[in-house]
N, C-alpha and C positions, 0 to 999 in steps of 0.2 A: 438427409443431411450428408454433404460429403464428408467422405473420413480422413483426417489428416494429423499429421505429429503432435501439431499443438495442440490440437482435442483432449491427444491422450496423455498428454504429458503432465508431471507433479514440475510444478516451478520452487522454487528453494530464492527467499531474498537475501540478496548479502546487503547492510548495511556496514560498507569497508573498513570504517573509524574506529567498531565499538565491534569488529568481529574478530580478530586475530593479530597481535601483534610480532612480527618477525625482528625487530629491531630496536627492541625496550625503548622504545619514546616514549611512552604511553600513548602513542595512537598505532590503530590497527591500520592493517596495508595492504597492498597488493599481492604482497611475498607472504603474509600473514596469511591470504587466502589460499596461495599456490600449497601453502603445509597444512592445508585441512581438504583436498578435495577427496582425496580416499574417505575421508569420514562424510563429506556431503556424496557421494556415489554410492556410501553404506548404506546412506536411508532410501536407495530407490530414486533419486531426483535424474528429471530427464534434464532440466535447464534450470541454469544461474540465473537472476535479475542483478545485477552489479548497480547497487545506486550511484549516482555522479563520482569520477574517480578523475575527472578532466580538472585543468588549471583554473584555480580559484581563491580568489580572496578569506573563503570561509564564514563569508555573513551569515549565510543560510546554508553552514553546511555541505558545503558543495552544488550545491544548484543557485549556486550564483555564478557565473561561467564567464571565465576573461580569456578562455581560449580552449575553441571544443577540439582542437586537434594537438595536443596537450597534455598530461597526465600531471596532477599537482604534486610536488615536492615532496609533501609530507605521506603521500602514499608509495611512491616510489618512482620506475622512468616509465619509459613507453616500451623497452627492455622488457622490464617485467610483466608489462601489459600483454606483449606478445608472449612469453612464458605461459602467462595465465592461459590466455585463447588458447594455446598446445595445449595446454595439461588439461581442461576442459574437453576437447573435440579428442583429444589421443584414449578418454578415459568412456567414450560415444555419450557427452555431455554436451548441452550447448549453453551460448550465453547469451542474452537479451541485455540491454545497456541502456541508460535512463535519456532520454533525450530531452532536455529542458530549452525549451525555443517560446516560449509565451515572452520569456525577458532574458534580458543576458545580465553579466554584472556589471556595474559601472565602470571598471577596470578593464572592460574590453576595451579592443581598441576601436570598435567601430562607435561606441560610446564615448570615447577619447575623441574622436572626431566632431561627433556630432554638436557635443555641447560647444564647440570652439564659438562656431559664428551662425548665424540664420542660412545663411549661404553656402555653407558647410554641405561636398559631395555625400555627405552621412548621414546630414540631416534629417532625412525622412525616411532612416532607420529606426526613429524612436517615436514617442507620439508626442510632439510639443506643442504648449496651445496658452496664451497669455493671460493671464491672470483675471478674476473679473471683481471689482470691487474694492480693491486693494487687497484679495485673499485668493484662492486656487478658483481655475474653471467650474469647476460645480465641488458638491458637498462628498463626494466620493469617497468611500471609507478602504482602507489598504485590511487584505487577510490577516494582516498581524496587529493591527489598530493602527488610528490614527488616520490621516489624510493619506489618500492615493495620490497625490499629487505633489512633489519637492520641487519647493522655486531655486532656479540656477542664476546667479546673481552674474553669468557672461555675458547674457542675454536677454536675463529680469523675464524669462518665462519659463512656463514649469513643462517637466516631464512627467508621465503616468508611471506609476511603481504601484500592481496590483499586491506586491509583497512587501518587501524593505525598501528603505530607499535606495540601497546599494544594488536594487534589480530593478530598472528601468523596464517597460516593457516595450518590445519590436514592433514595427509597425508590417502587419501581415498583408497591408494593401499596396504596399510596395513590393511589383514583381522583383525588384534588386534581391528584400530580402528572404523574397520565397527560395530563390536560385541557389543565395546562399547556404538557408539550411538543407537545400536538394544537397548542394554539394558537399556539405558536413555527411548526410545519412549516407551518402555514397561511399566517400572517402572509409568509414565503417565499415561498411560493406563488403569493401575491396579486401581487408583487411579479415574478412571471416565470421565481423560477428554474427549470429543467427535471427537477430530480432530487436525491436527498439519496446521500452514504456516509455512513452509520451507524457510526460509531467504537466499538468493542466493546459491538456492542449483544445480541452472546450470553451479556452476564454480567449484564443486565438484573433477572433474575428471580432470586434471593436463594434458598437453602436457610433454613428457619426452624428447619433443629434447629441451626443455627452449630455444628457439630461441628468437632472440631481434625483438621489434614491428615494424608488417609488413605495420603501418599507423600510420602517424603522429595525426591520427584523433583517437581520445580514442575509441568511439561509433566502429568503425572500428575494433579495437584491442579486444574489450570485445567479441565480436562477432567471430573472427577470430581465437583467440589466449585464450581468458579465460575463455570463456562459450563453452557449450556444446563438453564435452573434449572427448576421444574414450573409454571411462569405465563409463561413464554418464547414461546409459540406464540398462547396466548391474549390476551396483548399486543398482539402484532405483528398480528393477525387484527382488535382492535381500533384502532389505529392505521391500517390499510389500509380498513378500514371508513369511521370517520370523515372519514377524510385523503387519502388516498394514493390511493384506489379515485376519487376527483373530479376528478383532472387526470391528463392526459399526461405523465408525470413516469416518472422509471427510477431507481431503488432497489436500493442494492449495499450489504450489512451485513458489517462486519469480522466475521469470527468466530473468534477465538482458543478452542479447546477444542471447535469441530465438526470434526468425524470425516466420513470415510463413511456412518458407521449413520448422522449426523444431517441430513448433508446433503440430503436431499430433502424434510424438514419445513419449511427454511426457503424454497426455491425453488422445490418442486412447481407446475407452472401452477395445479396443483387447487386448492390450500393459501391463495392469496388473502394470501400475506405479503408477501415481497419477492421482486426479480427476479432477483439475485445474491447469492450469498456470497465474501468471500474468505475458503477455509481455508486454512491455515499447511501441510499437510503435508507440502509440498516445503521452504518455509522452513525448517522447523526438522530439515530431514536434517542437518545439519553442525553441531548442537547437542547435545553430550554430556547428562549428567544434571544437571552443573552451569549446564545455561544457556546463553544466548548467549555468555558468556565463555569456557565450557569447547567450543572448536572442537574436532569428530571429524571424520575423512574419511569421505566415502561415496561411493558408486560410480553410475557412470551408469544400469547396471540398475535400482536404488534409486527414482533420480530419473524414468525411465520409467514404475514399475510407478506411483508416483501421480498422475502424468497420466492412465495407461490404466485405473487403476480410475475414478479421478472422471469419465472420461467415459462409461467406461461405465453408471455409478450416473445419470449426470444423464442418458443419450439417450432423448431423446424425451419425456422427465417433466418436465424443468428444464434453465435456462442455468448455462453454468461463467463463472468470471471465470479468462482468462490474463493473468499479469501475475511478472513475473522479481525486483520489486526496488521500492522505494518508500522515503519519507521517515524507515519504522522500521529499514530493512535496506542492509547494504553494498552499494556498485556491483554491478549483476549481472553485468557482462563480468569482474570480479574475484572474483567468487564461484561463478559457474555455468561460468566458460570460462575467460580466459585475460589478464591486463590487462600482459604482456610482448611478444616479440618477434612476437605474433599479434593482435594487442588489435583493430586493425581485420576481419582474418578473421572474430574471434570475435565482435566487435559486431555486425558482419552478419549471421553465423549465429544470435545469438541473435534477430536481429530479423525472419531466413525464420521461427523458429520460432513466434514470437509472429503473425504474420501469417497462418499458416497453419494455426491451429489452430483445432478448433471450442469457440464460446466470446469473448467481448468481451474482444477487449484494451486492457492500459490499458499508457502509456508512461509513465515518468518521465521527469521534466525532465531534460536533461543527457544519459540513454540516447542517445538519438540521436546524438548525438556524441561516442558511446561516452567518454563520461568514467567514473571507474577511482576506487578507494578510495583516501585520504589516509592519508597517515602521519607525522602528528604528531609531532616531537622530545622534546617536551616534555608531560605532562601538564597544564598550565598551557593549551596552546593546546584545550582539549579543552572544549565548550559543554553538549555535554545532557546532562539530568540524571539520564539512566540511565546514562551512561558515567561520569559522576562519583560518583554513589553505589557504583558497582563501586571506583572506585577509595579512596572515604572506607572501602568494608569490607574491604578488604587491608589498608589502611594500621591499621583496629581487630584486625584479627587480628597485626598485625606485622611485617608486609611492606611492602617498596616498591616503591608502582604501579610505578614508575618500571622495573622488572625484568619487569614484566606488559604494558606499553604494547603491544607484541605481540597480546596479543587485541584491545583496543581498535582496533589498524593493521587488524584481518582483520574485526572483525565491530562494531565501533561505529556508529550510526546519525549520527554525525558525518559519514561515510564518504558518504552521501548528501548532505548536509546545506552541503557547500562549495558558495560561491556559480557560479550558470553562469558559465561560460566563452565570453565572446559574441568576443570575440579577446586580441589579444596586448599590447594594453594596459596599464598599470596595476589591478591588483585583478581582470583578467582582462574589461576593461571593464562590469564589475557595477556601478562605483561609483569617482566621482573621490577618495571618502573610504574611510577603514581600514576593511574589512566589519566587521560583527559576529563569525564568525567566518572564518580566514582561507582566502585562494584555495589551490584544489591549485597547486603549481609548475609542475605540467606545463602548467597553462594557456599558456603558449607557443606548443606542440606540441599541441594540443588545442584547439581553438576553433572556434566556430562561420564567422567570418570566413573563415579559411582553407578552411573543409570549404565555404563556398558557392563558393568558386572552381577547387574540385578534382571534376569531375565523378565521379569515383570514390570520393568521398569515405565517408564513415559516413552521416555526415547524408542526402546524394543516394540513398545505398541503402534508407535509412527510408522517406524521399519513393517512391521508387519500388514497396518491399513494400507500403505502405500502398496506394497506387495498386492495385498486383496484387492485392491482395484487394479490391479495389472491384469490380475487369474479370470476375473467377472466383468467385460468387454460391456456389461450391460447395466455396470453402474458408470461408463462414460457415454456412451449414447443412447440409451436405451428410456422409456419413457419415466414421468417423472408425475405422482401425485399424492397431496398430503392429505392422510388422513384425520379424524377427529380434529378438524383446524380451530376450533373453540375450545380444545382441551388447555386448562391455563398449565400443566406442570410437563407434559408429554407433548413432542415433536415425532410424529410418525408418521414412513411412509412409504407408498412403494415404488420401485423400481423394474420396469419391466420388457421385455420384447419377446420376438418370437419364439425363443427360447428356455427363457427364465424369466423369473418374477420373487424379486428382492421385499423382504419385509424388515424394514429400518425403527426401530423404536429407542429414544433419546428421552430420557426423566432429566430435566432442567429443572432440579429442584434436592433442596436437602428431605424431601422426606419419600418415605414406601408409598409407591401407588400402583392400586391393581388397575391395570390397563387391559381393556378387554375387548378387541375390537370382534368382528364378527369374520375371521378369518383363517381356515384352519387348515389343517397340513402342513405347520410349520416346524424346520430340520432349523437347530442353532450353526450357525456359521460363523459365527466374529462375536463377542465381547471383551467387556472391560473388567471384569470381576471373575476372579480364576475359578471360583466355583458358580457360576450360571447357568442356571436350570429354562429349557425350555419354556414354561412358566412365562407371563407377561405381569410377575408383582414385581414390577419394577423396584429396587434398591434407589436410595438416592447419586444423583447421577449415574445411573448405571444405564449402558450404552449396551444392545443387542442389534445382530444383524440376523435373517432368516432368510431359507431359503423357500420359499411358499409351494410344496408340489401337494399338484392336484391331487 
């Protein structure tokens, strides 16, 4: 494997809105972010992910995009945007920047165009295709509910919107708009940033027979039918060509609907695409057939065996991206482990785990100090707009969300989405003004203030894992195998090269378990529990690292 920055590097995500507010609006900013990067260089992060900060209507957050050369209002100017890139690269950080190109928002202007007339030079910027039966092209379901397909009464035919309707998707088979977004990534480029995430850029390439869904089960259909389409690869080849192949730059693409079989088309060294993917296939264990809404249990085995296939699909051919939890998904200490009487245990444990696997990892905001999913009283206090479309389609079947709030508590991307918690302040000192949406309560008892004066803290245990994988070169490249993989309560494993050989053991579980593998010469190196005895009776959640000498 060659060795390179973004191998070794810990990614850090800023979601801009709900991370720092420099100007009491109750939304977090650009300037919000320029006054915490001393605290994000504290933890060891080599690079920012900066989610959407471009000009945008706000249907979705900012990945609905009315103009990628741009910075939207409520964040602050393009001024500040270049402040940030300095204060970033002056402090030997870098930034990676979200690139949303699957759809723009309808507010672009190339959108403005397009709906005008059939004959419109823009036209075949979007994908428009006439009605059939008096209802949409086929039976196509949109990621947030409902029809993928919005009739435009200019024209009386409809546009594809794999998300809202206010995101139209781009038509990838028109060289016009490939150029285009060459010339978007470029224009970035010029400008300094170090790197792009690709927002569902595996749904890129369009099937042209638009056939209706070949499974009632969504997860089925993303996979089947609107990821990874048959100009997917030859895109991206062109894109790295043009673009990507010209700078130093590191390149991580969403991919909803890649699998194992497809994972090494997009990341192979050989392939000339991108450097990373992140696949969902551990996300979506605790997702029944209905969806994010419809929560299943699944088991630790489960969540093993797709670690240990994808690293084994990617060794030595391509990089993995580790990562527990992000802006689309609930807290990870309350999804993957434990956000009760272990919350701190468990934040740590998840964060040996992310430190010590092979594969780049990325933090979310907030992980670090182990912040926990909200739970809303009220449907009323609930912001984005997949959690509320969930609730507009109970309330049309007949129901009241209000009896459902429960999933939204366990699996809403709200749930990430509450402002950091920097102390005990007001708003959880986010903001002297009412956020946009509101602080978890626990902000109290959770905060970053606090956790900088408790050396034992969550935060302090990040700062120090991140450290530990800086010191031990051979928990980022080095090889990679799990132990006792049928063990339901224990995640164990080793990590090894010519040098050393790492012994990782992870109790996902509230109860003592003697764990006993057949491995000996182990020196304690890393835990979570101040007093941790060489010993393998695991504590609950209690996280050890070893160093194995012969």
């Amino acid at each position: 494997m060659k060795k390179t920055w973004w191998k070794e590097s810990v990614v850090y995500q800023i979601y801009p809105r709900s991370f720092n507010d420099s100007n009491n609006d109750g939304i977090g900013d650009i300037q919000g972010v320029v006054q915490k990067l001393d605290y994000i260089k504290s933890l060891g992060i080599d690079v920012i992910w900066l989610c959407p900060v471009y000009k945008s209507p706000n249907d979705d957050n900012g990945y609905d995009i009315a103009d990628y050369r741009d910075i939207m209002s409520e964040f602050g100017t393009m001024a500040d945007f270049d402040e940030l890139l300095a204060g970033i690269h002056k402090r030997d950080m870098k930034l990676v920047m979200d690139l949303v190109v699957n759809h723009s928002s309808d507010e672009h202007a190339w959108f403005e165009e397009s709906r005008k007339s059939k004959d419109n030079p823009y036209r075949d910027y979007y994908i428009w295709k006439p009605g059939q039966n008096g209802g949409p092209p086929n039976n196509w379901e949109a990621f947030f509910g409902g029809s993928a397909w919005q009739h435009d009464t200019a024209t009386d035919e409809y546009y594809l919107h794999l998300f809202t309707t206010k995101q139209p998707d781009l038509n990838w088979e028109n060289p016009k708009v490939r150029a285009e977004v060459n010339d978007i990534i470029k224009y970035w480029f010029d400008k300094g940033v170090d790197g792009f995430r690709m927002d569902v850029i595996s749904l890129i390439s369009k099937r042209e027979e638009y056939a209706d869904m070949v499974s009632p089960v969504f997860e089925e259909t993303i996979a089947k039918q609107y990821a990874n389409g048959p100009r997917i690869h030859e895109f991206l080849k062109e894109m790295n060509r043009e673009v990507l192949s010209k700078f130093d730059i590191m390149t991580v693409g969403e991919g909803p609907g890649i699998t194992l079989e497809h994972g090494l088309d997009y990341v192979g060294e050989d392939r000339d695409e991108l450097n990373m993917v992140f696949h969902f296939d551990h996300m979506f264990l605790d997702m029944g057939d209905g969806g994010k809404f419809d929560p299943i249990p699944y088991s630790l085995v489960e969540f093993k065996d797709v670690f240990n296939r994808w690293d084994e699909k990617l060794n030595g051919k391509g990089w993995g991206s580790i990562f527990l939890g992000n802006h689309d998904f609930p807290r990870m200490v309350s999804r993957f482990a434990t956000d009760g009487k272990y919350r701190e245990e468990a934040s740590k444990l998840l964060a040996t785990l992310l430190m010590t696997m092979r594969g780049t990892p990325y933090v979310y905001q907030g992980d670090e100090i182990g912040m926990s999913n909200v739970a809303f009283e009220s449907t009323e206090d609930y912001r984005d707009v997949e959690t509320l479309n969930y609730f507009r389609q109970l309330e049309a079947d007949g129901q009241n969300p209000q009896d459902h709030i429960h999933n939204a508590h366990q699996m809403g991307r709200d749930n990430a989405r509450t402002p950091i918690q920097w102390s005990d302040d007001s708003n959880g000192g986010f903001s002297d003004s009412e956020p946009w949406i509101k602080v978890n309560p626990n902000y109290t008892e959770i905060n970053v203030a606090s956790q900088e004066r408790d050396k034992r803290s969550v935060l302090n245990y990040f700062r120090k894992m991140i450290q530990f994988r800086k010191e031990h070169p051979t928990l980022v490249y080095g090889d990679y195998e799990s132990i006792e993989n049928d063990h339901k309560q224990v995640y164990a494993y080793r990590r090894w090269d010519e040098e050393n050989e790492y012994l990782v053991v992870l109790n996902f579980s509230d109860q003592v378990v003697d764990f006993t593998p057949i491995i000996t010469g182990l020196e304690l190196l890393a835990y979570n529990y101040d007093d941790s005895t060489e010993d393998l009776l695991m504590r609950p959640w209690e996280a050890k690292v070893f160093r194995v000498n012969d």
